[in-house]
N, C-alpha and C positions, 0 to 999 in steps of 0.2 A: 380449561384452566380456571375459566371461572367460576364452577364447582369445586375445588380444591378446600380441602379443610384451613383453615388459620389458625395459626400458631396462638398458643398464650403467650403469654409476657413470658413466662418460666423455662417454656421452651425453644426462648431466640438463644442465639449461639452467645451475644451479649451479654448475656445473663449470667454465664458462666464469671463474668469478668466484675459485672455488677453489683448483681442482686443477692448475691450470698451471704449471710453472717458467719464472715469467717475476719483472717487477720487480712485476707489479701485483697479480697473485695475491699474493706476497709479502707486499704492504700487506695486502692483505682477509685474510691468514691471522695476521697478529699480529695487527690489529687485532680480533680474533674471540680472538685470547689475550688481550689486552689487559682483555677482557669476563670473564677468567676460565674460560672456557675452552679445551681439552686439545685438540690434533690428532684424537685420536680418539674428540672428541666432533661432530663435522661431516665428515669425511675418507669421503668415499664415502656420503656421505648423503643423500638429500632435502633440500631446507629447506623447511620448511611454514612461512608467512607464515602471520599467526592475524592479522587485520584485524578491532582491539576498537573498537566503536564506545560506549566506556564513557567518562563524565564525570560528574563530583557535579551537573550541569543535568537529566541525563537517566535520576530513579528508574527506569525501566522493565526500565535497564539495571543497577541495582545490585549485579546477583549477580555481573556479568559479572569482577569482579576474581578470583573462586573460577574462576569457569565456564574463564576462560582458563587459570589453573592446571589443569584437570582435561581441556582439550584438549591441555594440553603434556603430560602427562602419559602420555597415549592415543599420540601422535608419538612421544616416547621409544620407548616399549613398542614400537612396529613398526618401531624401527630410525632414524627420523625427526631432523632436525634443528629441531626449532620455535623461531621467530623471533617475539614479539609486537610488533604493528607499531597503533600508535596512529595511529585516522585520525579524521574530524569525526563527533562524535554528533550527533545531529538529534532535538532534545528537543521533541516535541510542546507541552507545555506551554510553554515559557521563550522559544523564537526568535520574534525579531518579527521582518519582520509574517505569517511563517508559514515554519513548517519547510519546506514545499513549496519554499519559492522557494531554499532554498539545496540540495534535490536533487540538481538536477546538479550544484551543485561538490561533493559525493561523491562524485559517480559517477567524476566526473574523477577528484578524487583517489586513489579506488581502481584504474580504470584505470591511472591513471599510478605507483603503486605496486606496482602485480602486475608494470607494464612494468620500470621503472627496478633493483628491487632485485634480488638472486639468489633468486630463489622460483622452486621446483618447482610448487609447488601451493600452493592457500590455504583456511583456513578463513575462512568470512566470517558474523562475529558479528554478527547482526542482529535484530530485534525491534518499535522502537516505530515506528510508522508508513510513515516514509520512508526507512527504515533497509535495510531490504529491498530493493525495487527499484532504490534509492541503488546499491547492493552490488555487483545481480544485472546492472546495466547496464556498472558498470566492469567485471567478470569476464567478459561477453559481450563487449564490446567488447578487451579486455587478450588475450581466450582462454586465459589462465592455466588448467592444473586448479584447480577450486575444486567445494568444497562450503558449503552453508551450517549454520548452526548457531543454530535459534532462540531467542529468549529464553526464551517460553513463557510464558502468560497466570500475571494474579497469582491469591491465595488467595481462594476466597468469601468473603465478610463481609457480615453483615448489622444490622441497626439497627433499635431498636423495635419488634423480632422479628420481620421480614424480610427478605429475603435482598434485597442491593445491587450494580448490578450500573453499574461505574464509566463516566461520559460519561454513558448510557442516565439512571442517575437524578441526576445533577448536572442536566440538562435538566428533568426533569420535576420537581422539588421546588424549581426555580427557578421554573418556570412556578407552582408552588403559592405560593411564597412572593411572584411579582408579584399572586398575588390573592386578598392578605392571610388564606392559609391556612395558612401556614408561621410561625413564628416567628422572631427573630433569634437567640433561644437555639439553638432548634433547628435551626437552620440551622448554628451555628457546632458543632454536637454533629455535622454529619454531617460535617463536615471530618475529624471524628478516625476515620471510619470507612468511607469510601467507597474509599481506597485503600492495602489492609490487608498489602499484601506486594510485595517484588521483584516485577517482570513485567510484561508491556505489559495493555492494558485484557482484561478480563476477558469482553467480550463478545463477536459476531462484528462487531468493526468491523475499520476499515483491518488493524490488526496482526496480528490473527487470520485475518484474510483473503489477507494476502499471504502469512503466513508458511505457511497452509496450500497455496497456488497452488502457493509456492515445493517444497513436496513432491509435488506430485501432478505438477510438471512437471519431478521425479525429480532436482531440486536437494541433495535433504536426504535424510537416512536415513531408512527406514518409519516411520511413528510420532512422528519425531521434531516435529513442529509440536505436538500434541495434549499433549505432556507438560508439566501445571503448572511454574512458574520453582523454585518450591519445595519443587519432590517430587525426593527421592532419586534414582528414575529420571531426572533431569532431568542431574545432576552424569555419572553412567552414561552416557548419549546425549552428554554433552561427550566423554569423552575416547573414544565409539568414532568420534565424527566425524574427533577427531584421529588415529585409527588409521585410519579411510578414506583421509583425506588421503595420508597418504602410500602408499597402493596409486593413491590415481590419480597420482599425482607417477611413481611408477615404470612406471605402462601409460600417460601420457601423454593420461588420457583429458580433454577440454578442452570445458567448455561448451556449443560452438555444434555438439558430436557429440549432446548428451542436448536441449537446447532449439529446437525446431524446430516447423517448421506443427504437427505432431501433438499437441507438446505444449502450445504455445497452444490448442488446442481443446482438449486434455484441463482447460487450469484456465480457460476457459471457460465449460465446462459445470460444473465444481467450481462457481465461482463460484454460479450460478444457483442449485446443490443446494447450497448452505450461506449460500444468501438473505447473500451479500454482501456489503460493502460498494462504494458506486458508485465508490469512488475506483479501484478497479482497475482501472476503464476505461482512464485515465487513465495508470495504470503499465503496465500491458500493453501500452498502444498504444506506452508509450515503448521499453518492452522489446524489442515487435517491429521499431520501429525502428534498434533495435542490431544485428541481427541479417538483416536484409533481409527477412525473412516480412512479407507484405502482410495487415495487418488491417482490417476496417473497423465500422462500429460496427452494422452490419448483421448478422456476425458475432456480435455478442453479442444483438441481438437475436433473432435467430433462434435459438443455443440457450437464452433464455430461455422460448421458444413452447412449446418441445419436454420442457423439464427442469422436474422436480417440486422443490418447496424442502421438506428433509426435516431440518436442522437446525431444532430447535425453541430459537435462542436467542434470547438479546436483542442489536438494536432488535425484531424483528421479532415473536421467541415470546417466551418466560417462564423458558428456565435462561439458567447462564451457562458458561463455556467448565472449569470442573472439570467442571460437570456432562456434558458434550460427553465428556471424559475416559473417565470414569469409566464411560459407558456404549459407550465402544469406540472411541471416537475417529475420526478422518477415513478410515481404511480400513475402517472396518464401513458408513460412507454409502457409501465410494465403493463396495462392494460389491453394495447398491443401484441405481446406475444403472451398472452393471458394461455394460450392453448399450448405451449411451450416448457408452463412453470405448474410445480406442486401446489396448487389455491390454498390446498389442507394444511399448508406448515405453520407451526406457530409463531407467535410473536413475543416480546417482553408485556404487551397489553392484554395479553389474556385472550387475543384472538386470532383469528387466520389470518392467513395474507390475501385472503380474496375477500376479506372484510374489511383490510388496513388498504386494498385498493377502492372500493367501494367510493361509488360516485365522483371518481378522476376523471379529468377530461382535458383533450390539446385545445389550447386557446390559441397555440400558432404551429400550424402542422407544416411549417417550412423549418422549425426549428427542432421539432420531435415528429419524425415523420411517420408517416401510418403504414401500416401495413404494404400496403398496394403501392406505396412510393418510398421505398430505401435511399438509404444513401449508398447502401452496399445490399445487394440479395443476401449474401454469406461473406463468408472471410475476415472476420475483423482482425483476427490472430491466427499465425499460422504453424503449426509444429513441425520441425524437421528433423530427417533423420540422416545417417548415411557414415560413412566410414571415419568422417571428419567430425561428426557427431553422432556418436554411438549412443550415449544417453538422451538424445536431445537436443534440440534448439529452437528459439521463438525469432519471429518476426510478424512484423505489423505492415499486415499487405495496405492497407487502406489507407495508412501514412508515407507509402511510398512511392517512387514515378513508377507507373505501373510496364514500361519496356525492361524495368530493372528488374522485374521479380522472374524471370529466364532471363538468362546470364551466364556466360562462359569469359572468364578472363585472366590473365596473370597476377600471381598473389607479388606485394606489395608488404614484406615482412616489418614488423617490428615491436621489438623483446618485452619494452613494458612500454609505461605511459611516459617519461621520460625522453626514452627514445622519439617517442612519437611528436613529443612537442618540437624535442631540438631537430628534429630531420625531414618533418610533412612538409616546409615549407623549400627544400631543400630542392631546386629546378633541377638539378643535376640528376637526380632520380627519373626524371623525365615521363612520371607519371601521367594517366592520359585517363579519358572518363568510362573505357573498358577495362584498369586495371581493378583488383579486388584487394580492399585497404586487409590487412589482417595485423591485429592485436594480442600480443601474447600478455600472459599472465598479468590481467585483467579480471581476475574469477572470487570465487571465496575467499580463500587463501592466499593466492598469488599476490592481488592487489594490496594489503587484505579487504574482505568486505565487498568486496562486487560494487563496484560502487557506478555514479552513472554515466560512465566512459564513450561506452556503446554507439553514441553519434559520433563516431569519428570524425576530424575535422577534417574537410577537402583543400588541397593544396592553395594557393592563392591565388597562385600563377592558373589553376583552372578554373575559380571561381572569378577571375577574370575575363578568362572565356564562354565564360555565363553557365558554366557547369553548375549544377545545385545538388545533384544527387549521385553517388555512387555505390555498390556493394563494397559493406562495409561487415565485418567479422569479428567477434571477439568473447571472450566469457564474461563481458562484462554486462551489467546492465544497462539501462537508457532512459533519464526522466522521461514520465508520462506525458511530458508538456514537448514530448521534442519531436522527430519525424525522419523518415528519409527510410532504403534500402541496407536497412541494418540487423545483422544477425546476430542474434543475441545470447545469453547464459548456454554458451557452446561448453556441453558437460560429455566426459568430462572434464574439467579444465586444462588448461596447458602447465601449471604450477604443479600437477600432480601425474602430469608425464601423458596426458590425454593429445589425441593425435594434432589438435591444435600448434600445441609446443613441434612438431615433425613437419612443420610448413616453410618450406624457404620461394625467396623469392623466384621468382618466374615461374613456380608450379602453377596451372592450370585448373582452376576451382569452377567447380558447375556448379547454381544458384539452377533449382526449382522447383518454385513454390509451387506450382497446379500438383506438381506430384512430390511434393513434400523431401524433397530431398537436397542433401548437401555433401557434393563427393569432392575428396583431392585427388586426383587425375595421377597416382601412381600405381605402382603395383603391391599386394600384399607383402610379396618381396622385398620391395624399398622401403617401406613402411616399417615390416621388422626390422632391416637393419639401421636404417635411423632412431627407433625404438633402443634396440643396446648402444648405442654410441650417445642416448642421452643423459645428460648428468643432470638429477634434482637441484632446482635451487637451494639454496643457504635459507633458513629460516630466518625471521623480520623478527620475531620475539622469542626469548626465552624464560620470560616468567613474568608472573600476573596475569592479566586480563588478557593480553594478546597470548599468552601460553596456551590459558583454556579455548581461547577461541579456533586457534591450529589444531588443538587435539582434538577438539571435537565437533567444529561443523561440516555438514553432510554438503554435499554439493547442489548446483543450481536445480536439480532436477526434483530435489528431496527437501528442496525449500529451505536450505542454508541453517537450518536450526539444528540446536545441539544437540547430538545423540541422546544425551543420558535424559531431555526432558522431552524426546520422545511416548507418549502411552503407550505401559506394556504391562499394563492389570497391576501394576502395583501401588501401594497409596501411602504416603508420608503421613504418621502420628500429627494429631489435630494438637498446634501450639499451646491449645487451651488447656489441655488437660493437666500441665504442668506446674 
């Protein structure tokens, strides 16, 4: 890449908008003084778009008001013009009825502002969850040069003289406190202390997990996913992003050159080697539907066959993502299954990825462990299949009690999530820790949005009995930061008449994972005629935004994204030209 010719000034996309003597350039050049500044603050320059996904909804993001000053900063310094351009945050915590379902309209959004404005290139400031593949879909689908720029997990904190590790223990000390082990004092004491700093969750769930994909499939600068929200280094990595940017603004290097089949295997197999979370499935598949690369979910299972899980965090191990830091961060693993990954792919820096590993090393191999000591040989994700799920289903063998991943027990019915809050606690049920919890229309559509249901909650009355874990089913998904015997984005869903929806209670559901499978214990016979005696739910929206969203997302297995911005060789007239 670093052979590449450089643009002239004349020939950045900019310049269309610029440098013309016409009437319209004209406008776009007061109006750019009007802002304060000078001719020869933008006159032959890049314009780096910085795409801040920051709002007072979405802590994870809080640094980002510095962080973008310290990307404009890095743009100046290389010559650059930086434009801060405000698009939709997607606040885990706050969007109902889940951040997921409003995904694609960032995606859009961002595509259609790489398209519409004069941007050479883009930073895309990203971080808590969906923020990420949100980003990484519109800059695939836009082709705009862009890089990313992650938030970077928040500060350790711990409580009662232990370390706390955010999602991970809001779960489990709620599970304590459904059986009356917890108090309400102390309950209300971990509020002040479970989420101690700027940055997205602290463990390897979703955030951790894409924003590290997002490196190893040479989106981001080396290093840069691994570095705390609140470490020095962190502000440093902002503005060399913005000093990246505008070298790809000027070699015109564009997305769909660095993200390709290779490097979807390459965060693939990341994934499996830093045990995950399963929502990548999920973005991935949408990713590669940006792009035309044909994934399928067979793909991910098979490099989980093959890939040892050597991040020791939580859900799965016992640190959290400083500790991950601290002891060499994502290129000392990846250095690890170096024999596993494409070395040759590129990067946004103009080099390979066995140059962006170059000179990694474990400073604490209890934390990133080496080769010859797993935390898992194989398995971090598991794919299933089976009558119950025809197109698929994930589970996370490594986050769960491992007597539960073979399993035979009676299903435990109910309609949505509603149901499930007003009746789980319900003794009369008489629920026991062989029954198998099942969730209906919990899925894309059904929910809407797939949102992160998936950890079923265990009755009280069992978590009393010191029960912690049971099979659990549903189309729903499951934060990265959560854990237990739970099956997941069961496609296809139950809201679309998928054999899910065909389960009533006391049927006899077999869970197994060594042989990848998930059957309901009836006959093909029962099955059809439960089949016609089903009636589709009532649709939740008939117009606007939840219209489009019912008509056109794909199911869990197809990565939830919308049909029509699928790749299929066709290409939208460039805004500029107009």
């Amino acid at each position: 890449m670093h052979a590449r010719t450089r643009l002239q000034p004349e020939q950045l996309r900019s310049h269309r908008y610029l440098g013309s003597d016409d009437l319209r350039s004209f406008g776009h050049r007061s109006r750019q003084k009007q802002a304060g500044f000078s001719t020869d603050d933008f006159k032959d320059k890049p314009v780096i778009g910085i795409l801040n996904t920051w709002n007072d909804l979405i802590s994870c993001h809080a640094h980002f008001k510095q962080r973008v000053e310290d990307i404009k900063r890095g743009v100046w310094q290389a010559g650059g013009f930086p434009v801060e351009i405000p698009v939709m945050g997607l606040s885990e915590t706050f969007m109902k009825p889940t951040s997921m379902y409003y995904r694609n309209l960032l995606a859009m959004e961002g595509e259609e502002v790489l398209r519409t404005y004069p941007i050479d290139a883009a930073v895309l400031m990203v971080g808590c969850d969906k923020t990420t593949p949100a980003l990484l879909m519109g800059a695939l689908s836009a082709d705009v040069p862009s890089i990313v720029m992650p938030a970077g997990p928040m500060n350790r904190t711990a409580w009662h003289g232990a370390q706390l590790a955010s999602g991970t223990d809001v779960w489990r000390f709620w599970a304590e406190r459904g059986a009356g082990r917890l108090s309400c004092e102390a309950w209300c004491q971990l509020e002040d202390h479970i989420a101690a700093s700027p940055g997205h969750c602290m463990t390897m769930g979703t955030a951790s997990t894409m924003t590290a994909l997002a490196e190893v499939m040479g989106m981001t600068l080396a290093g840069a996913s691994s570095i705390p929200a609140t470490h020095s280094g962190h502000a440093r990595m902002a503005s060399m992003t913005g000093r990246q940017a505008v070298e790809l603004a000027w070699l015109n290097v564009k997305p769909s050159e660095i993200v390709n089949r290779t490097a979807f295997e390459n965060a693939i197999t990341t994934l499996m080697a830093i045990g995950g979370s399963t929502n990548a499935i999920v973005h991935l598949m949408a990713m590669a539907g940006r792009t035309g690369v044909k994934l399928t979910l067979e793909d991910f299972d098979l490099a989980s066959q093959r890939t040892p899980v050597l991040a020791n965090l939580r859900p799965a191990g016992k640190f959290v993502m400083a500790d991950f830091f601290d002891a060499g961060g994502l290129n000392a693993l990846l250095v690890q299954i170096a024999d596993l990954l494409h070395l040759d792919a590129q990067t946004v820096e103009g080099q390979t990825l066995r140059a962006a590993m170059d000179g990694a090393e474990i400073w604490n191999d209890d934390v990133i462990r080496r080769r010859d000591n797993p935390i898992c040989a194989t398995g971090s994700l598991a794919v299933l299949r089976g009558n119950l799920a025809p197109d698929g289903c994930v589970i996370k063998p490594a986050a769960a009690e491992a007597e539960l991943l073979q399993h035979r027990g009676p299903a435990a019915v109910f309609k949505d999530y509603p149901d499930l809050k007003s009746r789980i606690d319900d003794a009369s049920l008489a629920l026991t820790k062989e029954h198998v919890i099942v969730l209906q229309n919990a899925g894309p559509l059904g929910a809407p949005g797939i949102p992160e249901w998936g950890m079923l909650p265990i009755p009280k009355y069992l978590l009393e009995q010191g029960v912690r874990d049971m099979v659990r089913i549903s189309d729903a998904r499951m934060s990265g930061t959560s854990y237990g015997a739970c099956v997941l984005h069961v496609s296809p869903e139950s809201f679309v008449g998928g054999p899910l929806a065909l389960v009533h209670d006391g049927d006899m559901i077999t869970l197994d994972v060594a042989g990848r499978r998930l059957h309901l214990e009836i006959s093909d016979e029962e099955m059809a005629t439960r089949k016609a005696g089903w009636k589709a739910p009532t649709a939740k929206f008939t117009r606007g935004y939840g219209k489009l969203y019912l008509n056109e997302t794909t199911q869990a297995h197809e990565g939830c994204d919308f049909r029509f911005l699928h790749a299929d060789g066709s290409q939208d007239a460039d805004p500029s030209i107009y």
